[in-house]
VOLUM-317122 format. One record per residue: residue in three letters; residue number from 1; x, y, z of N, C-alpha, C in turn. Coordinates in nm, 3 decimals. Example, Ala and Ser with C-alpha at 12.3 -4.5 7.8 and 13.67 -1.06 7.14 Angstrom:
BEGIN
R bator gumar     n.u     n.v     n.w    ca.u    ca.v    ca.w     c.u     c.v     c.w
R   Ala     1   1.319  -0.569   0.780   1.230  -0.450   0.780   1.320  -0.330   0.780
R   Ser     2   1.285  -0.225   0.708   1.367  -0.106   0.714   1.290   0.003   0.787
This chain:
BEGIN
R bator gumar     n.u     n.v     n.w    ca.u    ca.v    ca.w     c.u     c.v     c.w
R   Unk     1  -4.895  -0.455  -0.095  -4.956  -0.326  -0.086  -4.880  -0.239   0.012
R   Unk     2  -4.844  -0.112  -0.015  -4.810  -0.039   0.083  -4.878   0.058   0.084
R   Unk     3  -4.881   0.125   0.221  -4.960   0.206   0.297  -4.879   0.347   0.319
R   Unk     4  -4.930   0.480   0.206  -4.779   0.548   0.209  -4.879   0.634   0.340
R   Unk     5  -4.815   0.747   0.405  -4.891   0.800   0.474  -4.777   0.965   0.503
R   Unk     6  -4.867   1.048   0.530  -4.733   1.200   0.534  -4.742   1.253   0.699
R   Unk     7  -4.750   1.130   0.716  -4.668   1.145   0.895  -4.516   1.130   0.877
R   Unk     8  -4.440   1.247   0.950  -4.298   1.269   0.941  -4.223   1.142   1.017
R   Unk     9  -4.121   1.132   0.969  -4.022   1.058   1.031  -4.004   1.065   1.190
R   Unk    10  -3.985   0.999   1.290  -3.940   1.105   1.418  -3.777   1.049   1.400
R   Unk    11  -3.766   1.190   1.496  -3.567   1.185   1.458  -3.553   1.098   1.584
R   Unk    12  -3.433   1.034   1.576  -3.387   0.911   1.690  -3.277   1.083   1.776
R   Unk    13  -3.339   1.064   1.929  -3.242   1.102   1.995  -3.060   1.087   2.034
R   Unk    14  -3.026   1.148   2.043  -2.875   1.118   2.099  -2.858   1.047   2.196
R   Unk    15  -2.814   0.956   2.214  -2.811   0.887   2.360  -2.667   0.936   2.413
R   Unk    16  -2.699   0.932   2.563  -2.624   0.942   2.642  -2.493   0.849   2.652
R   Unk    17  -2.398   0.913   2.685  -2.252   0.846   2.691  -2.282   0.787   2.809
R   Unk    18  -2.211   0.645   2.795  -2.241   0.539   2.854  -2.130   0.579   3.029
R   Unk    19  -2.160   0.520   3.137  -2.101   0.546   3.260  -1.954   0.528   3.217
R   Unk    20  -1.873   0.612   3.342  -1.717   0.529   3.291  -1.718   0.454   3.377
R   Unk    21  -1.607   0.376   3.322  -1.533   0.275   3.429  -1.495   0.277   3.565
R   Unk    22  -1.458   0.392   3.579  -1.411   0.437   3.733  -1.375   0.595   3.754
R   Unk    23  -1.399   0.665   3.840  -1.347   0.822   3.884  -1.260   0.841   3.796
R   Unk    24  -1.264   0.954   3.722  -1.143   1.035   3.611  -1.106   0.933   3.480
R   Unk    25  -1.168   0.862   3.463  -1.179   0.744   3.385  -1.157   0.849   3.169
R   Unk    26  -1.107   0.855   3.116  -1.091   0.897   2.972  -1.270   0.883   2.928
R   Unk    27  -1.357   0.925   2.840  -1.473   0.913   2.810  -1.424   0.850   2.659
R   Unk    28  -1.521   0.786   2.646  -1.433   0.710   2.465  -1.430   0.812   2.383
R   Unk    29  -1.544   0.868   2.401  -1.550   1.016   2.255  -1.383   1.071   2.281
R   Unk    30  -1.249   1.044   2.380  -1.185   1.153   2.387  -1.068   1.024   2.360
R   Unk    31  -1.105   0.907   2.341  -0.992   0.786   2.367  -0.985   0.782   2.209
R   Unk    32  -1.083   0.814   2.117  -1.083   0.769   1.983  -0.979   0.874   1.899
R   Unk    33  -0.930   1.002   1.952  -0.857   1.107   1.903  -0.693   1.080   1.931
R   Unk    34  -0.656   0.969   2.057  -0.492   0.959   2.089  -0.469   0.871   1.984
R   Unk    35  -0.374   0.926   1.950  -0.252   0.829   1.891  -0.245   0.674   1.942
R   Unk    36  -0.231   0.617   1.865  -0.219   0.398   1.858  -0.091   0.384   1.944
R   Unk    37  -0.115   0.316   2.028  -0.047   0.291   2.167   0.110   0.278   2.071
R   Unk    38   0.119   0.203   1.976   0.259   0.145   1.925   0.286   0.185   1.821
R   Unk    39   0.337   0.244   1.712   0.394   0.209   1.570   0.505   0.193   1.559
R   Unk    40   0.514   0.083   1.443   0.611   0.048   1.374   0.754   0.116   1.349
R   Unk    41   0.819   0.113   1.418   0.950   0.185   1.400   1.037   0.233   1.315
R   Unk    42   1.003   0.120   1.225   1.078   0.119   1.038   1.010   0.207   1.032
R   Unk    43   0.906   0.244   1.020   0.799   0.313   0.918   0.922   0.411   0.862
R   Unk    44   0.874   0.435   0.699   0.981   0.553   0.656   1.094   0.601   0.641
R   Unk    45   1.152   0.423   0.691   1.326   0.431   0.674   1.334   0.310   0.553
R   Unk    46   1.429   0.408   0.442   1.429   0.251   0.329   1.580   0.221   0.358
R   Unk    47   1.591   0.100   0.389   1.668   0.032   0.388   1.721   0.024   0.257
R   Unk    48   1.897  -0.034   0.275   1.933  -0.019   0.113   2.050  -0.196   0.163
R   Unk    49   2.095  -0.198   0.060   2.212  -0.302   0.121   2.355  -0.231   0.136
R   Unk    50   2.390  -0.283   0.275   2.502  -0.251   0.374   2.467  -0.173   0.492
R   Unk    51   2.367  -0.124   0.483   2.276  -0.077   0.610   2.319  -0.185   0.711
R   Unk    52   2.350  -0.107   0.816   2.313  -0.156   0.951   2.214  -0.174   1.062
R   Unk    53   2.132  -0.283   1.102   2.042  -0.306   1.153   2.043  -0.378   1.234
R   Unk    54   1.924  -0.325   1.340   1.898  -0.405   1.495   1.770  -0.496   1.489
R   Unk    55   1.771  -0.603   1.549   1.644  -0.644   1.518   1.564  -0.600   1.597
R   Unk    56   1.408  -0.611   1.560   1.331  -0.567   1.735   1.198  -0.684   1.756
R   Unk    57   1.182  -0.682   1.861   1.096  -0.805   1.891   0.958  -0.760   1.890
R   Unk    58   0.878  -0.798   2.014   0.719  -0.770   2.018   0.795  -0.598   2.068
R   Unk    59   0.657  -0.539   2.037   0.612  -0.372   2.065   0.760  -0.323   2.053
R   Unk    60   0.828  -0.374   1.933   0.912  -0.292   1.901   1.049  -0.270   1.927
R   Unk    61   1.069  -0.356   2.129   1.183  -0.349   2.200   1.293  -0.432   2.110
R   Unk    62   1.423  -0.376   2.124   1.535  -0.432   2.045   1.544  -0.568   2.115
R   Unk    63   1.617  -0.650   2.022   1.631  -0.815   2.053   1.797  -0.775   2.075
R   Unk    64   1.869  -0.737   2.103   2.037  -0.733   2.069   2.074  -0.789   1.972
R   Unk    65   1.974  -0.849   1.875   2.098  -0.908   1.693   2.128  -0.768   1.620
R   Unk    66   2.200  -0.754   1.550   2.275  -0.673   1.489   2.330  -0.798   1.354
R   Unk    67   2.313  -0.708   1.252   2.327  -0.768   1.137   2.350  -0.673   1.001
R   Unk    68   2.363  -0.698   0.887   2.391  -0.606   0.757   2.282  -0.688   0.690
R   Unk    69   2.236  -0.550   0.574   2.129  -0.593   0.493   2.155  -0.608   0.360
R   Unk    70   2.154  -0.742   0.308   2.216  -0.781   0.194   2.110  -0.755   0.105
R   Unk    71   2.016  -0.778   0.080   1.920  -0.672  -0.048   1.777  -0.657   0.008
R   Unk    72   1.692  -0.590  -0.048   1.582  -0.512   0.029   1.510  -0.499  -0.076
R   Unk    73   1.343  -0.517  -0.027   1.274  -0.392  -0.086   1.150  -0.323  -0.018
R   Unk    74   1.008  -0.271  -0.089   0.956  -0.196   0.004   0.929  -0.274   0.148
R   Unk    75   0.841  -0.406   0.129   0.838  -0.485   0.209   0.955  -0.575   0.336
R   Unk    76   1.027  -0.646   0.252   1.128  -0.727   0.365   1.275  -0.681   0.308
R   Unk    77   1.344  -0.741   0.377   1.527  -0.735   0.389   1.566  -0.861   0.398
R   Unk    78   1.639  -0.905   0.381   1.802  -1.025   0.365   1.882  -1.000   0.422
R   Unk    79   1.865  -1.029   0.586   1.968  -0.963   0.668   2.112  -1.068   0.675
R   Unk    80   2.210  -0.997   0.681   2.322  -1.139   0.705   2.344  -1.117   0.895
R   Unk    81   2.304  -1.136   0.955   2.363  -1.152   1.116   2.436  -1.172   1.144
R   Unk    82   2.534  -1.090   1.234   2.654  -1.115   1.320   2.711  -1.264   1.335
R   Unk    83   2.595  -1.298   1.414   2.596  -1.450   1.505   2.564  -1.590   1.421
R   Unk    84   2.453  -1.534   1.313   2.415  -1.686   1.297   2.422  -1.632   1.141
R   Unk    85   2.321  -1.686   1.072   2.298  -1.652   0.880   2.229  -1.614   0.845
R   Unk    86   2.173  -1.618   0.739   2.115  -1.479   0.689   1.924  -1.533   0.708
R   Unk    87   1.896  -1.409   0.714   1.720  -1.455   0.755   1.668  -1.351   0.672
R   Unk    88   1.533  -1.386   0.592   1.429  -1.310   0.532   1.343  -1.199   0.626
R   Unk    89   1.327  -1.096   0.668   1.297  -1.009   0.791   1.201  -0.932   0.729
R   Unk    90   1.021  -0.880   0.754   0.967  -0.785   0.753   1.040  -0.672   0.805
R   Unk    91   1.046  -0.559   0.731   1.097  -0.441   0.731   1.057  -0.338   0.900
R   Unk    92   0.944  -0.348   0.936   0.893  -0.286   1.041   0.964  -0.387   1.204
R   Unk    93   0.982  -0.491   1.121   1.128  -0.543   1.253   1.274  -0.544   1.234
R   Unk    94   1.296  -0.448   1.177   1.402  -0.387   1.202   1.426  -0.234   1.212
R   Unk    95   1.525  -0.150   1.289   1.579  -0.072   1.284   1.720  -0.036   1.242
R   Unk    96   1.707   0.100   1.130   1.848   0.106   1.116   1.911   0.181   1.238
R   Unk    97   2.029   0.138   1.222   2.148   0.229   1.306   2.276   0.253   1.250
């Protein structure tokens, strides 16, 4: 059985933004609008084969390998390396140069 009744809804208030962390502290409502600390460096470069490429490690920093890209597609590369042989590579760890 339900009990209908034409008492209104009450509206839920806004709550208050929570304390910050410390003096001059960012408020989140203003942290959710910056830009993602890191992206991907490849983004938007297509690699082709004979391209020249650097590898890059965590957050992006170069590793010093240097290598040529023997075939590609949207996803990974077939790099041949300077130093050692050839390795299967996600695209967003490498940079061309």
């Amino acid at each position: 059985m339900s009990h209908s009744t034409n008492k209104p809804i009450p509206k839920l208030r806004n709550s208050p933004q929570p304390p910050l962390s410390h003096a001059g502290a960012v408020p989140d409502s203003d942290r959710a609008k910056r830009p993602p600390l890191s992206e991907a460096p490849g983004t938007g470069q297509e690699l082709t084969p004979g391209d020249r490429v650097e590898g890059l490690g965590n957050f992006g920093k170069p590793t010093g390998e240097f290598g040529t890209v023997e075939r590609a597609n949207e996803e990974d590369a077939v790099v041949k390396w300077d130093d050692d042989g050839r390795m299967r590579i996600h695209q967003p760890s490498l940079k061309k140069i």
